[in-house]
TILUMKE-737679 format. One line per 3 residues: number of its first residue (from 1); their letters; for each residue x, y, z of C-alpha. Coordinates in steps of 0.1 Angstrom, whole numbers, plus 2048, in hexadecimal, padded with zeros to 3 digits. Layout:
BEGIN
NUM> A> X/Y/Z ~ ...
***
This chain:
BEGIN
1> XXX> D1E/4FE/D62 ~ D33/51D/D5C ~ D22/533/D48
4> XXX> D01/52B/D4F ~ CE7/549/D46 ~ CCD/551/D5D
7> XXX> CB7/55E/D3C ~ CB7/547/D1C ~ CA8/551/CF7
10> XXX> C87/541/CF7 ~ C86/519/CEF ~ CAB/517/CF4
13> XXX> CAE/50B/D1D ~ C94/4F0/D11 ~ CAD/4E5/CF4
16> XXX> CC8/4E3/D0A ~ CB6/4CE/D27 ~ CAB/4B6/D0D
19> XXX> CCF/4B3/CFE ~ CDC/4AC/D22 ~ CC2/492/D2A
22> XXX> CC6/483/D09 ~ CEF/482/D0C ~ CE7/46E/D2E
25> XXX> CCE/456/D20 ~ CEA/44E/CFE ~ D04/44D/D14
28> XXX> CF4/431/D2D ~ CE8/41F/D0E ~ D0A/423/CFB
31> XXX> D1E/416/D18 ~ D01/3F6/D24 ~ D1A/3DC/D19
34> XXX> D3A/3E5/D22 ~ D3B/403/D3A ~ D5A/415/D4D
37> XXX> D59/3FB/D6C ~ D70/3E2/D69 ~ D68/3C8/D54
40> XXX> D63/3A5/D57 ~ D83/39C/D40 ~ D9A/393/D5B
43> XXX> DB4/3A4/D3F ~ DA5/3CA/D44 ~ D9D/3DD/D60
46> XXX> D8A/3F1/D4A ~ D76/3EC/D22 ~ D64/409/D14
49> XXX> D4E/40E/CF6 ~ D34/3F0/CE8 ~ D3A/3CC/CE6
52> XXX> D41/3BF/CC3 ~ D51/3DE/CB7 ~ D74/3EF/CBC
55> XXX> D77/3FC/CE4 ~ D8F/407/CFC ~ DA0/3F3/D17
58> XXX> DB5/3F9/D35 ~ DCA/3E0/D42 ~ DD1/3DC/D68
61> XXX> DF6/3EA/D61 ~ DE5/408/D54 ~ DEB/405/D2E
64> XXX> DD0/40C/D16 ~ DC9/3FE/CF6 ~ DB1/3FE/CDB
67> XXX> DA0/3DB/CDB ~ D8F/3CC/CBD ~ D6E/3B9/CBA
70> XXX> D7C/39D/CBE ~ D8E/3A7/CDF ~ DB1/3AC/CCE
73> XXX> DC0/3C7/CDE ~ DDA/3E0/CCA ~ DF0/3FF/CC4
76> XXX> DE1/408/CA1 ~ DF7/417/C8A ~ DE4/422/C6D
79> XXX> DE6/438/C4E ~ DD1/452/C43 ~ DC1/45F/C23
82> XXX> DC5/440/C0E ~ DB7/44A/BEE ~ DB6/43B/BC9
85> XXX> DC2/462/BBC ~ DC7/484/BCB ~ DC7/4A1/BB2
88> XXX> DDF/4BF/BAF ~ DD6/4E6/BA3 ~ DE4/4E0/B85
91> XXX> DCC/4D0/B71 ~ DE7/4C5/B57 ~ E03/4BC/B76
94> XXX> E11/4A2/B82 ~ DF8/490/B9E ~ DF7/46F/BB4
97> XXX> DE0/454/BA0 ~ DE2/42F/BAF ~ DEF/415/B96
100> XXX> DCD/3FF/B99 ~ DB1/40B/B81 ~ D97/41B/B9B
103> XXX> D7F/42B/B7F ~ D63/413/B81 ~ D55/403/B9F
106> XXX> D64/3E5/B98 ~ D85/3F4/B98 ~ D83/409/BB5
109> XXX> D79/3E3/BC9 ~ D9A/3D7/BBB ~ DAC/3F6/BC4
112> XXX> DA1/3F5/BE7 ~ DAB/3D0/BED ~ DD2/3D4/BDC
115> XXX> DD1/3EE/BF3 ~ DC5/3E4/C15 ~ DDE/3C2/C09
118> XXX> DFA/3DF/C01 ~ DF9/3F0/C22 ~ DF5/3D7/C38
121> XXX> E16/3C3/C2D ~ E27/3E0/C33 ~ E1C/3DF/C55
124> XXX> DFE/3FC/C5B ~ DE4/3E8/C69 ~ DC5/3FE/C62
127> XXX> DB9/41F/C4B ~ DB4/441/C5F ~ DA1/460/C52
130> XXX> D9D/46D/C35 ~ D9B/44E/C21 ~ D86/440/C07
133> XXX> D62/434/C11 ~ D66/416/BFC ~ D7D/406/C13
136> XXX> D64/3FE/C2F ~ D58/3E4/C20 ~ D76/3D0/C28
139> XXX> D85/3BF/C45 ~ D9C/3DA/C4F ~ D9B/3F5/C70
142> XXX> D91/416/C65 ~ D87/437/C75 ~ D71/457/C68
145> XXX> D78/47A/C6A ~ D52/489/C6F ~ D61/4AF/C6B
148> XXX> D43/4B7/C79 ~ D47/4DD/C79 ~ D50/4DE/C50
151> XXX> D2D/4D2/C4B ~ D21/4F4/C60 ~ D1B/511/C47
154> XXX> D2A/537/C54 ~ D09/542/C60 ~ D06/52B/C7D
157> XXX> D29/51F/C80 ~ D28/52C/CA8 ~ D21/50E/CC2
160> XXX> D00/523/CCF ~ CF2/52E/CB0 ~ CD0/522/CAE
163> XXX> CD8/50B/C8E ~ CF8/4FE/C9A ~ CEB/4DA/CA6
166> XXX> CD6/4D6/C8C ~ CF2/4D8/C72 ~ D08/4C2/C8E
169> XXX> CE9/4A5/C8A ~ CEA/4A6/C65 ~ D0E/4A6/C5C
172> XXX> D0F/486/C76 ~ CF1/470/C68 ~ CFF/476/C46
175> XXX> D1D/465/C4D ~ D13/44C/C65 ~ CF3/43C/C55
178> XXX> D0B/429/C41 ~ D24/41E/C5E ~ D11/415/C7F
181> XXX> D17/3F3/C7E ~ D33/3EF/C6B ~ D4F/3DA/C87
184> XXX> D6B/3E6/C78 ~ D67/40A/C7E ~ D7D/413/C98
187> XXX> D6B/432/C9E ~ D65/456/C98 ~ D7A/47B/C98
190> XXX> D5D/495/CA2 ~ D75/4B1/C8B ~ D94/4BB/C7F
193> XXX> DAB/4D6/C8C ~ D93/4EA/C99 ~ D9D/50E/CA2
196> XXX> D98/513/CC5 ~ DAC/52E/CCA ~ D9F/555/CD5
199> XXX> D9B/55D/CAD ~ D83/53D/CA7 ~ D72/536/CCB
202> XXX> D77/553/CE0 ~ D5D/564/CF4 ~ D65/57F/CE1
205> XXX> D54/572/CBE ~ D3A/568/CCF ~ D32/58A/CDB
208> XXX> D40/5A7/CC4 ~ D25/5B6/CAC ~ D0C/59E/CB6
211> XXX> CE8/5A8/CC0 ~ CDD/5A9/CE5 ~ CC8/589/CE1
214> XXX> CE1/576/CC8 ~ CE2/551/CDE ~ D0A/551/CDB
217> XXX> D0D/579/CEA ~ CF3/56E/D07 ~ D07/550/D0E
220> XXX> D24/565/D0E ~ D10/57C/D28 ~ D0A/560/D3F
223> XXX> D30/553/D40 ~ D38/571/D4D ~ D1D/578/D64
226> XXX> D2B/554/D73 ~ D4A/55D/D75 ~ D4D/583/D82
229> XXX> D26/57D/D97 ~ D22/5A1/DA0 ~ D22/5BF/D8D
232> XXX> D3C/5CB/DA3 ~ D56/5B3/DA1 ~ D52/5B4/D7A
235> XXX> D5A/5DB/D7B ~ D78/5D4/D8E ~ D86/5BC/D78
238> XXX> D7A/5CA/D56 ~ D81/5EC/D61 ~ D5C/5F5/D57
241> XXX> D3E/60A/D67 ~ D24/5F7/D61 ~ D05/5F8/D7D
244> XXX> CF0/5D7/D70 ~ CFB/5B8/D56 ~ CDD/5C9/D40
247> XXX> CF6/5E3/D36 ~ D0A/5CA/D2A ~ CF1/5C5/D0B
250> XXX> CFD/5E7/D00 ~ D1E/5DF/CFC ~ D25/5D9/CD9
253> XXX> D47/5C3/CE1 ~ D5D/5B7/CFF ~ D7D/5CA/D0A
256> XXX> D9C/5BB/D02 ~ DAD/5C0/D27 ~ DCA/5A8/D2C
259> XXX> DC2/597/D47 ~ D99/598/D4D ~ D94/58E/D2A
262> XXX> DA9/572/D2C ~ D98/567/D4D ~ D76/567/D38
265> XXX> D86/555/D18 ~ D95/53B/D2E ~ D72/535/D3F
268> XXX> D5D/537/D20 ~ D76/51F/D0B ~ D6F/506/D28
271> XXX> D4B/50B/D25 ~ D46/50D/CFE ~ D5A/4EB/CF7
274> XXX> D46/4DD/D14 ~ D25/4E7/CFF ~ D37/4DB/CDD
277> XXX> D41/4B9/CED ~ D1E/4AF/CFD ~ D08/4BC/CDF
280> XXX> D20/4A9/CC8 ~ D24/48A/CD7 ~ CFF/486/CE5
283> XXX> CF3/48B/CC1 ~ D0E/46F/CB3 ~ D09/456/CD0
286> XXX> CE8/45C/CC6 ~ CED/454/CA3 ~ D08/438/CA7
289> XXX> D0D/427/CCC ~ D21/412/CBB ~ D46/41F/CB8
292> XXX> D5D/435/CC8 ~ D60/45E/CCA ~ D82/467/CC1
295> XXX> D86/488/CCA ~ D8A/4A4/CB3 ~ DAE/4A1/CA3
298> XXX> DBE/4BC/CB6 ~ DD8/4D2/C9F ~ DF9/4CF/CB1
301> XXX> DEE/4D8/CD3 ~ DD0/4DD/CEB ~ DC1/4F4/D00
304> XXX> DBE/4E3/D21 ~ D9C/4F2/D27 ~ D8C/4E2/D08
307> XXX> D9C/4C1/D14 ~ D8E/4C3/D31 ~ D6D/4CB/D24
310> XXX> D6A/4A7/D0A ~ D71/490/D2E ~ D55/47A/D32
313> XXX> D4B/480/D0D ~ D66/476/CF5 ~ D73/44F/CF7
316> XXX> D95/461/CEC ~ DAB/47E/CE7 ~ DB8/482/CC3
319> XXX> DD6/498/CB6 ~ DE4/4A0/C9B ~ E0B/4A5/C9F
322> XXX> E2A/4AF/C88 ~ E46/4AF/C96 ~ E69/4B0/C87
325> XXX> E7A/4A0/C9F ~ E65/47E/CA4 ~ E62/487/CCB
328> XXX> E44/494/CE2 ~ E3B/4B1/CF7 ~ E37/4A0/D19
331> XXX> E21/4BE/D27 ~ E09/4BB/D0A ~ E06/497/D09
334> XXX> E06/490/D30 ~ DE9/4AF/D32 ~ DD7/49A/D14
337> XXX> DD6/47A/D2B ~ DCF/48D/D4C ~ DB6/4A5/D44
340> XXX> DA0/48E/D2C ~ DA8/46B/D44 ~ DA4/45E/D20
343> XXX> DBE/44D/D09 ~ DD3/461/CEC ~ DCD/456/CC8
346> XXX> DEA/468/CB1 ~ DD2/46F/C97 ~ DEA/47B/C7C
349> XXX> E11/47E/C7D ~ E2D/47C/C5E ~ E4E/482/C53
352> XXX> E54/492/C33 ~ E74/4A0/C21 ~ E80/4B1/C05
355> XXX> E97/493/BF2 ~ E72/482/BE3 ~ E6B/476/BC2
358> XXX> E47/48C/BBD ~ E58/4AB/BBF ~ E47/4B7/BDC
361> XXX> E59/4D8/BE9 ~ E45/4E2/C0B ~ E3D/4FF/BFD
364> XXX> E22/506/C1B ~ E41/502/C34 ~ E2D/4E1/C44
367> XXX> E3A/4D4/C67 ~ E4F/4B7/C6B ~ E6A/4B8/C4D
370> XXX> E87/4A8/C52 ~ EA7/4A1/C3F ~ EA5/483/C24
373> XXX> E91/464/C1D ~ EA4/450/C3D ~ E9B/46D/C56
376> XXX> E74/461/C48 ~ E7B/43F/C52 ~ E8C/444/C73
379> XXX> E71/45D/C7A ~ E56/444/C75 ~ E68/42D/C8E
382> XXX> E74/441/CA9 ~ E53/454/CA9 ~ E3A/435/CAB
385> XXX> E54/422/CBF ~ E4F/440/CDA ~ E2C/441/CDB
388> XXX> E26/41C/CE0 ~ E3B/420/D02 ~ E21/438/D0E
391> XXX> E04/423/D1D ~ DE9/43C/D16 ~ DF1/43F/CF1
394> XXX> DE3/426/CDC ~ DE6/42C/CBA ~ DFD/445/C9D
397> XXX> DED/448/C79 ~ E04/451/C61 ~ DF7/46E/C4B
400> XXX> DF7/465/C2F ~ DF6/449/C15 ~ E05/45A/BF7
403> XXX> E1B/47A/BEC ~ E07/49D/BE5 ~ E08/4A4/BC4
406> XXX> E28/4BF/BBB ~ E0E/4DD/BB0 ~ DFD/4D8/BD4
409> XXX> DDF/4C5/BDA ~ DBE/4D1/BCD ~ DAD/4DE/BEC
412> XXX> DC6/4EF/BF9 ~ DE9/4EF/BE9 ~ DFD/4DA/C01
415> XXX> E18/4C9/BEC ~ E29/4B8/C0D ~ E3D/492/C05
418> XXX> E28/484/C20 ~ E21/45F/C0C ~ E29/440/C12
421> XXX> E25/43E/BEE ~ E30/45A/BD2 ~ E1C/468/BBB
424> XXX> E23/44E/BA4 ~ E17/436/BB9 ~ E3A/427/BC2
427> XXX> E41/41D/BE5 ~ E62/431/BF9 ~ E74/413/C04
430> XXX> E88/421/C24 ~ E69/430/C32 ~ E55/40C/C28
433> XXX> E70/3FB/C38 ~ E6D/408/C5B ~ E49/408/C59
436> XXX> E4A/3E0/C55 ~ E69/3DB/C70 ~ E56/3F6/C8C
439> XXX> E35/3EF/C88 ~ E35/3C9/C95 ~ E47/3D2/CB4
442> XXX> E31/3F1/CBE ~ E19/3D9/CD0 ~ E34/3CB/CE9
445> XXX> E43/3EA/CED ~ E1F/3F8/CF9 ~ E14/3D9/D10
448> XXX> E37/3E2/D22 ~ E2F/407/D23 ~ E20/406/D46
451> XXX> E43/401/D51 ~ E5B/413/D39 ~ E74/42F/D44
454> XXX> E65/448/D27 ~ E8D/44A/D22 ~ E91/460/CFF
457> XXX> E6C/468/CF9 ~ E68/48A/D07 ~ E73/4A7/CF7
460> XXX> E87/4BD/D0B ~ E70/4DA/D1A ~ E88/4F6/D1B
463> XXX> E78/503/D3A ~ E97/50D/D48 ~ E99/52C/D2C
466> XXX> EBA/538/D21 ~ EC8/55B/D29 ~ EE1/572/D19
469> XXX> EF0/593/D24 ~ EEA/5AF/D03 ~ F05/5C9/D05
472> XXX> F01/5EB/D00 ~ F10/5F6/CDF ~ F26/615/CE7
475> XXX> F21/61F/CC5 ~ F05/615/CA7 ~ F0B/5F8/C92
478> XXX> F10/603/C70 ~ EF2/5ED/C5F ~ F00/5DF/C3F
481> XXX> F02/5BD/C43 ~ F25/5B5/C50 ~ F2F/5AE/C72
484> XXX> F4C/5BD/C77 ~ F41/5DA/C8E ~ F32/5BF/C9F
487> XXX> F41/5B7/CC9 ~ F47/592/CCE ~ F35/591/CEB
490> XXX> F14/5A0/CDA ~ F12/57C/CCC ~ EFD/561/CD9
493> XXX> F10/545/CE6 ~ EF9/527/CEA ~ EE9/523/CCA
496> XXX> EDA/500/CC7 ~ ED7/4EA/CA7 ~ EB4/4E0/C9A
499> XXX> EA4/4C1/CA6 ~ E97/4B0/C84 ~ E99/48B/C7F
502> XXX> EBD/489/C68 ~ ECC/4AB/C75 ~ EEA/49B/C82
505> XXX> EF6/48F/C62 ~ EF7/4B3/C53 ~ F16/4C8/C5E
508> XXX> F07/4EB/C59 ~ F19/501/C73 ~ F00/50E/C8A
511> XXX> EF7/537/C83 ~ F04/554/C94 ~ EF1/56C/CA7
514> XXX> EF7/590/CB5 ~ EE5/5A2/CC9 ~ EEE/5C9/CD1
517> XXX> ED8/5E5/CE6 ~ ED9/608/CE6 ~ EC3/623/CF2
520> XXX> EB4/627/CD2 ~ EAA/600/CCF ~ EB6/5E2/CC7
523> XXX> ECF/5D0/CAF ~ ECD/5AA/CA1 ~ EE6/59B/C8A
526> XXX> EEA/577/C7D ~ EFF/563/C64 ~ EF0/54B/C57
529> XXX> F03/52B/C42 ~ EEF/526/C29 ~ F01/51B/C06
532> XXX> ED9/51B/BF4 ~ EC5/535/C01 ~ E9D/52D/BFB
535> XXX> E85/543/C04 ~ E5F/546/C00 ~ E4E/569/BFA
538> XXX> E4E/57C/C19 ~ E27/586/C17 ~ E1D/560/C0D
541> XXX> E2B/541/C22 ~ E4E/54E/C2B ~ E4E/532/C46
544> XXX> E51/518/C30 ~ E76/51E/C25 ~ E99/531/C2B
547> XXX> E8C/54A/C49 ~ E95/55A/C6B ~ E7B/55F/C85
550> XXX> E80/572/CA4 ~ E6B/579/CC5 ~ E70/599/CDB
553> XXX> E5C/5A3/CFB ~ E65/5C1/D0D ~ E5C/5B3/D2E
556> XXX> E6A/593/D41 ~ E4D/578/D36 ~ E3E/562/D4E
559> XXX> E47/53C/D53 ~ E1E/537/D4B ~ E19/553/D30
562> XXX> E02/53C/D15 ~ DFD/55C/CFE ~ E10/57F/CF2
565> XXX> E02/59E/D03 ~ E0A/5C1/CEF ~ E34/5BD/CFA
568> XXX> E39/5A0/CE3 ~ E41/5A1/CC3 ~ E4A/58A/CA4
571> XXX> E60/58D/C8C ~ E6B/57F/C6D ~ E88/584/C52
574> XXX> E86/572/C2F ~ EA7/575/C1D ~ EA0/57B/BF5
577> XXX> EB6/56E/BDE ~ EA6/579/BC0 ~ E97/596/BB6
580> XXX> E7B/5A6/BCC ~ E63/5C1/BC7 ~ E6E/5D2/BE6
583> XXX> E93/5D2/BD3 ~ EA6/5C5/BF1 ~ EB9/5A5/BFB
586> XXX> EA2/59F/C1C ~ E83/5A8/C2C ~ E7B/5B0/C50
589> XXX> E54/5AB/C59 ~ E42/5A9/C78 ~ E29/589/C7C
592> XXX> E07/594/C8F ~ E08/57A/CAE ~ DE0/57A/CC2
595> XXX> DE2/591/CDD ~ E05/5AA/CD3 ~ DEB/5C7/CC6
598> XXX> DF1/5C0/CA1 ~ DD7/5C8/C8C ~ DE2/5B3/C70
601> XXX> E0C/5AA/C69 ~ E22/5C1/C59 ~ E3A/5B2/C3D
604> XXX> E4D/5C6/C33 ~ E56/5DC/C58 ~ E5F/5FC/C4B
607> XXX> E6A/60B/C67 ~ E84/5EE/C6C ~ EA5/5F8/C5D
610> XXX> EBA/5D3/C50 ~ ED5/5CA/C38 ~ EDA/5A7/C2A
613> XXX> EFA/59C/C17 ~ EF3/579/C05 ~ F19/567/C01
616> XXX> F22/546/BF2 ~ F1D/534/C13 ~ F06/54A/C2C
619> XXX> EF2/566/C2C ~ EF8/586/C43 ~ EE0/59A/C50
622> XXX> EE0/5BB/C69 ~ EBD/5C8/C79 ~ EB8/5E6/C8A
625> XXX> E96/5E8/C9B ~ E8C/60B/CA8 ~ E83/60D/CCE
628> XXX> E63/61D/CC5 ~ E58/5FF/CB1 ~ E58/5E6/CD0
631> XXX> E3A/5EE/CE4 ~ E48/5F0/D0B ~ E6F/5F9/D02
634> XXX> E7E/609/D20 ~ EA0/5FA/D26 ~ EA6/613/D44
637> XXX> E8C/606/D53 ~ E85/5E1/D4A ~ EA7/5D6/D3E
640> XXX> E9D/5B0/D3E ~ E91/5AA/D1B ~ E7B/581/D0F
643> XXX> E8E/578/CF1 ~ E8F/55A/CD8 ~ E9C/554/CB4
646> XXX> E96/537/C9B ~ EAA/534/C7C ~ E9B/519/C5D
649> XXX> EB4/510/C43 ~ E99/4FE/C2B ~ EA9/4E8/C13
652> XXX> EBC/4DB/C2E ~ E9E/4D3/C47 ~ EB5/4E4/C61
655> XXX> EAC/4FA/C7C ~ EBF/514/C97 ~ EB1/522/CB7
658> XXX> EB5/533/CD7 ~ EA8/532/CF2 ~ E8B/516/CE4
661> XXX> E85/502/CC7 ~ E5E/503/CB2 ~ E57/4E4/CBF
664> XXX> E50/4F0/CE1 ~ E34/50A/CD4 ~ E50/526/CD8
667> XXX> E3B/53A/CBF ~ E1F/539/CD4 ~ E2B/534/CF6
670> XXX> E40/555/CFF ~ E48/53E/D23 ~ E63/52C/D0B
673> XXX> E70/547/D02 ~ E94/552/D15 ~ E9F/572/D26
676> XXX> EB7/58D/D1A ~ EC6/5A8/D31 ~ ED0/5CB/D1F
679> XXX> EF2/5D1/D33 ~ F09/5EC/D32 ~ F2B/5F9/D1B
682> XXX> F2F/5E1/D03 ~ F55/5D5/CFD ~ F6D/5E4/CE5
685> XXX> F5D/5D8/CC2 ~ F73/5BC/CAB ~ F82/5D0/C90
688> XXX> F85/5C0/C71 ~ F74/5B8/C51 ~ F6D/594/C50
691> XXX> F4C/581/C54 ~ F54/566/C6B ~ F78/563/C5E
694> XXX> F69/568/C39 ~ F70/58A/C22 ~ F4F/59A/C1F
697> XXX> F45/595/BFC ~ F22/59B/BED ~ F13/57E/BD7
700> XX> F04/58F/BB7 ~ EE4/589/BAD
***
């Protein structure tokens, strides 16, 4: 086992041998009646989980399905968070409230039924997370969200803290007392969105600051003594001088090295989900053999190493994916399926759009908008109609049953149109209408899955990255928010339309971009067509509306580069259209990225000279961005430059990028990002005094 110390604290290699032994024993018990060996249903060659209550099968084609006590298999399409009432932050607002009386107990019965009788005629065929606990007491599938690590207080939040299983048992027999032996619980999510990136789970936290016998900094310790075994070879690597691992316990936190550290955090991410995965499910097998572990609802993506890590453990892999453009990341879904050798359960997915009748605005810039209430419905079916032809995905909840209130939930804020439902409790027809055409076919499109082309379900992966030759600029371009000093070929020629569900039925033209080098650094123009510019406060969630972002790295990035080393950088512009504090029509920040040296993000860049001009139709914006600002600039000597742009136009759910869309991780993947070559003598510049073909005139405020 990587990882493994050769000194534990005192009591805690007992702990750990007992956990093991007890994982095997639950396990054995857990899977007596229906195992991993083929079955004796001559329909599977393989059943999991216990007779009598929801499993998994595998046919002989390969397809896998959830299966239901009474051996019916399905595709479930679900929906989440079905709930009598969800409160806003204003206390006086507008909020969702079902039309059924749910105040009493009586009326929360009768609630529940209407319900279960509303969403099933539409064509869901069970309740996912998040709902109300009254509702298992009816005939309808339903799964639980344990969000096992919310129930973990700050103290002994870390996987080895000495406290950390104890608060893992409790949370689980408080919520599964009450549900062991209920048949129509399809099963249990361990969490929610966990963090498992280097911030959250690295080896990092679990040694900075810590004392020398803190379990989580010796368990640190003994990953690396695994994984560099002599002194030696760990001074090579770390570029240290230590002459034993004891002096290790002096060391009061971990160098940051590119590529040693990244060794270790790769290593110990492997080995702490491992220790997350058999403590958790040992203690909820132990608890309830009954129903399925669902995996742990992974946000958008998922680190192959903690994937790895739940095979053998989990029943499933669960994800949580938004996505505008109702297709699927084949990488990240065919990694899910081959790492785990477990099936995919969609856990939450939606749709949602500005043209609603709560008055929900997005102001948190959520994933997945598209263009109107159609674009909801077609999403719905293209989406679930391409996940049924996958055989190792069996099942899509919609999130969620109603609209977010328009002052944002209560919890958090959100105020996203996500419901089938609005806040008034009134159903939106075109999305109900191609949840009750799709859903009955979803089950013949998945037994044929085995066999389907996959024609149309794969997002492109842009792997082979655009490129672009940046011409030098014989003479500065004067930076006040015109192009006219601009050369024609400074601008990007191959900028690509958004990908949202709907976007071909807008006839925005696409932006124009410019790019421009001198000695001194590099230049970045774009136009923008934009006839209602909306933007969000640059320090808050400037994401979530009219906005530019930008990537730079002054080195050629690898095909494999997973993170941003100190030569990337992020940037964003916000155009203003009102008035700002900072007394200017845009703002130029700098977004911290893990791994690019930022201490925290700059917003606004000072030392970033810009010029917006906001017209009738577009907005216009120059950026000058000193050479001394991008860490690694040497254009002399590393002329070929990793570039990628995005452009959102808000109100109309449109996006613009080169080289790579968002939907491919491009924000956190420099590998998508394209390649830009600083060249030599630019060409004579266009003289003239037009914007595109349009007389430069400022809109006033």
């Amino acid at each position: 086992m990587p990882g493994k110390l050769n000194r534990q604290p005192k009591g805690r290699g007992l702990e750990i041998l007992i956990l093991l032994c007890a994982l095997i024993v639950v396990q054995l018990a857990g899977r007596a009646n229906a195992g991993i060996n083929p079955s004796a249903d001559s329909h599977f060659a393989q059943i999991q989980g216990r007779e009598g209550f929801w499993r998994l099968a595998k046919s002989p084609s390969g397809v896998w399905w959830f299966l239901s006590p009474s051996g019916k298999p399905e595709f479930l399409n679900m929906v989440t968070t079905v709930q009598p009432a969800l409160h806003g932050r204003d206390p006086n607002g507008a909020e969702f409230c079902s039309l059924e009386d749910s105040s009493t107990p009586a009326g929360l019965d009768s609630w529940a039924k209407t319900t279960i009788h509303r969403l099933t005629e539409i064509g869901f065929k069970g309740v996912g997370a998040w709902s109300n606990p009254v509702l298992h007491k009816y005939d309808v599938p339903m799964t639980q969200d344990l969000n096992l690590s919310a129930w973990v207080p700050t103290d002994s939040c870390l996987v080895y803290s000495h406290d950390w299983s104890k608060w893992i048992e409790k949370a689980i027999i408080a919520q599964t007392s009450a549900l062991r032996d209920n048949r129509n619980l399809v099963g249990y999510f361990l969490d929610n969105e966990m963090p498992w990136d280097d911030q959250s789970m690295g080896p990092a936290v679990y040694f900075d600051g810590r004392s020398a016998n803190d379990p989580n900094r010796q368990e640190v310790i003994g990953t690396i003594r695994s994984t560099w075994t002599t002194p030696q070879a760990f001074n090579r690597d770390w570029n240290a001088h230590i002459a034993s691992w004891g002096a290790l316990d002096s060391w009061r936190e971990l160098p940051r090295q590119a590529e040693a550290y990244q060794k270790l955090a790769q290593v110990w991410l492997g080995h702490v989900a491992e220790t997350y995965f058999k403590t958790t499910c040992m203690l909820l097998r132990q608890h309830d053999p009954n129903h399925l572990i669902l995996g742990v609802r992974f946000r958008g993506n998922a680190p192959r190493e903690v994937v790895r890590a739940s095979r053998g453990l989990t029943d499933a892999q669960s994800l949580n994916y938004y996505v505008c453009d109702a297709k699927l990341d084949s990488d990240l879904f065919k990694m899910l399926s081959e790492e785990s050798q477990q099936p995919i359960v969609v856990s939450e997915f939606s749709f949602h759009c500005l043209d609603n009748r709560s008055g929900d605005r997005n102001m948190i810039g959520f994933d997945a908008q598209v263009l109107d209430q159609q674009a909801r419905g077609d999403g719905y079916r293209m989406f679930t109609s391409r996940l049924a032809r996958l055989p190792y995905v069996i099942g899509a909840d919609w999130f969620q049953w109603m609209d977010e209130p328009p002052s944002g939930r209560l919890s958090d804020g959100e105020d996203v149109n996500f419901g089938v439902v609005d806040i008034d409790d009134r159903p939106y027809d075109k999305l109900v209408r191609a949840i009750h055409d799709t859903a009955p076919k979803l089950n013949g499109l998945h037994e044929a899955s085995a066999t389907d082309t996959e024609f149309d379900i794969w997002r492109e992966t842009f792997a082979g990255r655009a490129s672009f030759d940046v011409p030098y600029l014989t003479h500065p371009i004067h930076i006040n928010g015109e192009l006219s000093d601009w050369p024609e070929n400074a601008r990007l020629k191959t900028m690509h339309p958004g990908l949202a569900v709907g976007s071909n039925r807008d006839k925005l033209p696409v932006p124009n971009v410019y790019l421009g080098w001198r000695e001194q650094g590099l230049y970045l123009a774009f136009e923008v067509f934009d006839d209602d510019v909306a933007a969000a406060p640059a320090d808050g969630s400037w994401w979530s509306k009219d906005c530019v972002e930008f990537w730079i790295s002054t080195h050629p990035v690898k095909a494999d580069q997973r993170g941003y080393d100190p030569d990337c950088h992020h940037f964003f512009f916000v155009p203003v259209d009102s008035e700002s504090r900072y007394g200017v029509s845009g703002i130029v920040g700098r977004w911290r990225s893990p791994g690019d040296g930022l201490t925290s993000s700059i917003i606004p860049e000072p030392k970033i000279k810009s010029d917006t001009r906001i017209l009738n139709d577009r907005y216009v914006t120059e950026i000058f961005i000193p050479g001394h600002l991008l860490h690694g600039w040497n254009p002399k000597h590393q002329p070929q430059l990793g570039f990628n742009i995005h452009v959102r136009n808000y109100q109309h759910a449109a996006e613009y990028f080169w080289s790579a869309p968002k939907q491919v991780l491009t924000q956190a993947r420099p590998s998508t990002w394209g390649s830009i070559y600083l060249t030599g003598p630019s060409l004579k510049p266009i003289q003239n005094n037009l914007v595109a073909g349009v007389e430069v005139e400022a809109k006033q405020p």
